[in-house]
C-alpha positions in Angstrom: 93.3 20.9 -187.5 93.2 21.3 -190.6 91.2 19.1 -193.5 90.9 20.3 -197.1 91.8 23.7 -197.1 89.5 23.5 -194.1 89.8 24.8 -190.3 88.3 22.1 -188.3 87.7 23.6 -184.1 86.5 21.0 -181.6 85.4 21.5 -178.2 84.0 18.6 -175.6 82.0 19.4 -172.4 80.9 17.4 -169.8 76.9 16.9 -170.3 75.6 17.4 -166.5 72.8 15.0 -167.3 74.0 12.1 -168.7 77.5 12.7 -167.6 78.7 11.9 -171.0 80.7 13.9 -173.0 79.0 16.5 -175.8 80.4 17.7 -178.9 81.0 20.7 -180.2 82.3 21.0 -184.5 83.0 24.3 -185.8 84.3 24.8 -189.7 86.2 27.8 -190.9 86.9 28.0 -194.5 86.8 30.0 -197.7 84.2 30.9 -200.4 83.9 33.5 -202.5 86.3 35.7 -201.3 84.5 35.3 -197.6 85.0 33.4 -194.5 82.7 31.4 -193.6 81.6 29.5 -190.1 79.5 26.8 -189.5 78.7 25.2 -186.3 77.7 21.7 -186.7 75.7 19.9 -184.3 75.9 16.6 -182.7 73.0 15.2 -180.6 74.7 12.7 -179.2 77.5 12.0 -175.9 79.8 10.1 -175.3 81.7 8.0 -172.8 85.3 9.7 -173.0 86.7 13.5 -174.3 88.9 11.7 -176.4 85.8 9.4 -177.9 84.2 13.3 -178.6 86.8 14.5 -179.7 87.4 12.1 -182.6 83.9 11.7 -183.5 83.9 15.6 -183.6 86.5 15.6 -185.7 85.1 12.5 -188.3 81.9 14.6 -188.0 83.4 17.3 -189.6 85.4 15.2 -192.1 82.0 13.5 -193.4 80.1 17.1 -193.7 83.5 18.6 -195.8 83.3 15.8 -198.4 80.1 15.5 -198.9 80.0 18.8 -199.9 79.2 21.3 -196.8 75.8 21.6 -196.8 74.3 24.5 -194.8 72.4 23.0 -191.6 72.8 19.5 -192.9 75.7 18.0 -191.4 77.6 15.1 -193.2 75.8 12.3 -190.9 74.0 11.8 -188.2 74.9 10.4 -185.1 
């Protein structure tokens, strides 16, 4: 999807050990002239894909506007 000039990427995976569902947020974007990826990570599971999903996708949201901080996600879960 996209959010503020901003490719948002989600992918959920069963977790095998708390068969909950994990997270994972990648953002694509622009600066400088330059693409840019970041992986963002979420330590936590959850109880549906759809419930990842979204939270991936809020996750992502969060990090954008509070200004895309290298390694320092926009909340922690």
């Amino acid at each position: 999807m996209n959010y503020k000039n901003h490719q948002i990427e989600v992918s959920v995976q069963c977790d095998p050990d708390s068969s909950g569902w994990m997270t994972d947020v990648f953002v694509t974007y622009h600066e400088h002239g330059k693409s840019v990826l970041e992986s963002l990570r979420m330590d936590q599971t959850f109880a549906t894909p759809d419930e990842a999903e979204q939270a991936g996708v809020e996750y992502a949201k969060k990090w954008i506007d509070d200004g895309k901080q290298p390694g320092k996600p926009g909340r922690d879960f």
